[in-house]
C-alpha positions in Angstrom: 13.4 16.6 -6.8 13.1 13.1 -5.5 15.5 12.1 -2.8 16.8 9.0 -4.2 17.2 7.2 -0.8 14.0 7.5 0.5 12.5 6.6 -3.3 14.9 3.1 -2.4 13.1 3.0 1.0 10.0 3.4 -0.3 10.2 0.6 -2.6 11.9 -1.6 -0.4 8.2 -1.1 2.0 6.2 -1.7 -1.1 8.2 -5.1 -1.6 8.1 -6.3 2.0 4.3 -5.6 2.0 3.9 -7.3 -1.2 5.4 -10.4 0.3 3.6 -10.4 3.1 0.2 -10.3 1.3 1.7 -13.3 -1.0 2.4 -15.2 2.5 -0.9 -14.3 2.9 -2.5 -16.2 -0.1 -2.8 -12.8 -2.1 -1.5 -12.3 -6.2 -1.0 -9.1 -7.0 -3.0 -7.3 -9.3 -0.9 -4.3 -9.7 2.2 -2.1 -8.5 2.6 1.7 -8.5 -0.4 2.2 -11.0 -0.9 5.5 -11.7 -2.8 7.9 -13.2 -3.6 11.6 -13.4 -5.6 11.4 -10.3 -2.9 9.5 -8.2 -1.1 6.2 -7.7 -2.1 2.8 -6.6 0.8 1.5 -4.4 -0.5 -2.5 -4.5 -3.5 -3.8 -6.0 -3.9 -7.3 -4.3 -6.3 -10.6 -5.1 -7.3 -13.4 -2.7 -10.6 -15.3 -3.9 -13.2 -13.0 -4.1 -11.3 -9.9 -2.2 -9.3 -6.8 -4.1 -7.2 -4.8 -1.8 -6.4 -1.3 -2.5 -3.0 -1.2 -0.1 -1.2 2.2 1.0 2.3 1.6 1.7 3.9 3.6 4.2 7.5 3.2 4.8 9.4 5.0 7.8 12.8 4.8 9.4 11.7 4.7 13.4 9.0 6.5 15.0 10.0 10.1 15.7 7.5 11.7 13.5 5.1 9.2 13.9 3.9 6.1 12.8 3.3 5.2 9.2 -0.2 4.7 8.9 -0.5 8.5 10.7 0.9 9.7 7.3 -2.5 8.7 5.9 -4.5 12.2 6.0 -8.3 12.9 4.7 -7.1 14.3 1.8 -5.0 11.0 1.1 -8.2 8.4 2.1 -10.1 10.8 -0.7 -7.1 10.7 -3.5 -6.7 6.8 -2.7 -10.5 6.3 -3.0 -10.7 8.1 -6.8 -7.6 6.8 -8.0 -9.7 3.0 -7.0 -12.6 3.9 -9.1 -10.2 5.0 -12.1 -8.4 1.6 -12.2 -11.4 -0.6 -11.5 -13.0 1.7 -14.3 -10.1 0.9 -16.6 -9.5 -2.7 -15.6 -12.7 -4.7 -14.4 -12.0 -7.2 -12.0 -14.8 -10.4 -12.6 -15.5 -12.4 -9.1 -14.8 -9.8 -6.8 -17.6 -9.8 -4.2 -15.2 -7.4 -1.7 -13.3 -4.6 -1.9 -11.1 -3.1 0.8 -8.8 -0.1 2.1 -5.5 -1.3 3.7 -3.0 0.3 5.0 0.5 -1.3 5.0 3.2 -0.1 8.2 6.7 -1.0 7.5 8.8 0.4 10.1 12.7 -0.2 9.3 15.3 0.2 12.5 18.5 0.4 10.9 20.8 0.6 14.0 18.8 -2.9 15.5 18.8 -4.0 11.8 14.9 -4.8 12.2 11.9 -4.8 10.4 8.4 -4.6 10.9 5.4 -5.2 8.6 2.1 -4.1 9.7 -0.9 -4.8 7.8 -3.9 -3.1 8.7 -6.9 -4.4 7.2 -9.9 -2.1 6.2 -8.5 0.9 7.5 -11.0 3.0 5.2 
């Protein structure tokens, strides 16, 4: 069962990061696109670039930071589900594509946010 807060939380980071790529210059391509390999948490365009973007969403540190959440085994799912959509959706004038790794960290008792975007983390 899904705990319904932490699905809220989790969108919440996917929306933050979404606007920061916009601030960015980037249009995204595609949200939560899944398949039966996996999901696609943003799909982003600038120019000639498509970002595959992991969002990771955490309240504080104490278990780590966000981007630590993203294992092997993740990296590997992340990469196939990629190849699925670009098979299922070609992308014309794309000349790069890249791995990123989005870090929202969310201090409720400061009432803070941080968005981290880490480019070509794999």
């Amino acid at each position: 069962m899904i705990n319904v807060d932490r699905q809220i939380l989790g969108r919440c980071g996917e929306d933050l990061a979404a606007s920061a790529y916009a601030a960015l210059g980037f249009s995204c391509v595609a949200r939560r696109w899944r398949n039966a390999a996996g999901e696609l948490d943003l799909v982003l365009r600038c120019g000639e670039v498509l970002v595959f973007c992991e969002v990771k969403t955490r309240r504080g540190t104490a278990c780590g930071r966000p981007e630590e959440s993203v294992t092997a085994a993740r990296v590997q799912r992340i990469r196939k589900v990629a190849r699925s959509f670009l098979g299922d959706h070609p992308v014309a004038g794309v000349a790069e594509y890249r791995f990123d790794v989005a870090a929202v960290e969310v201090n409720e008792a400061l009432g803070e946010i941080r968005v981290r975007l880490l480019r070509g983390v794999f």
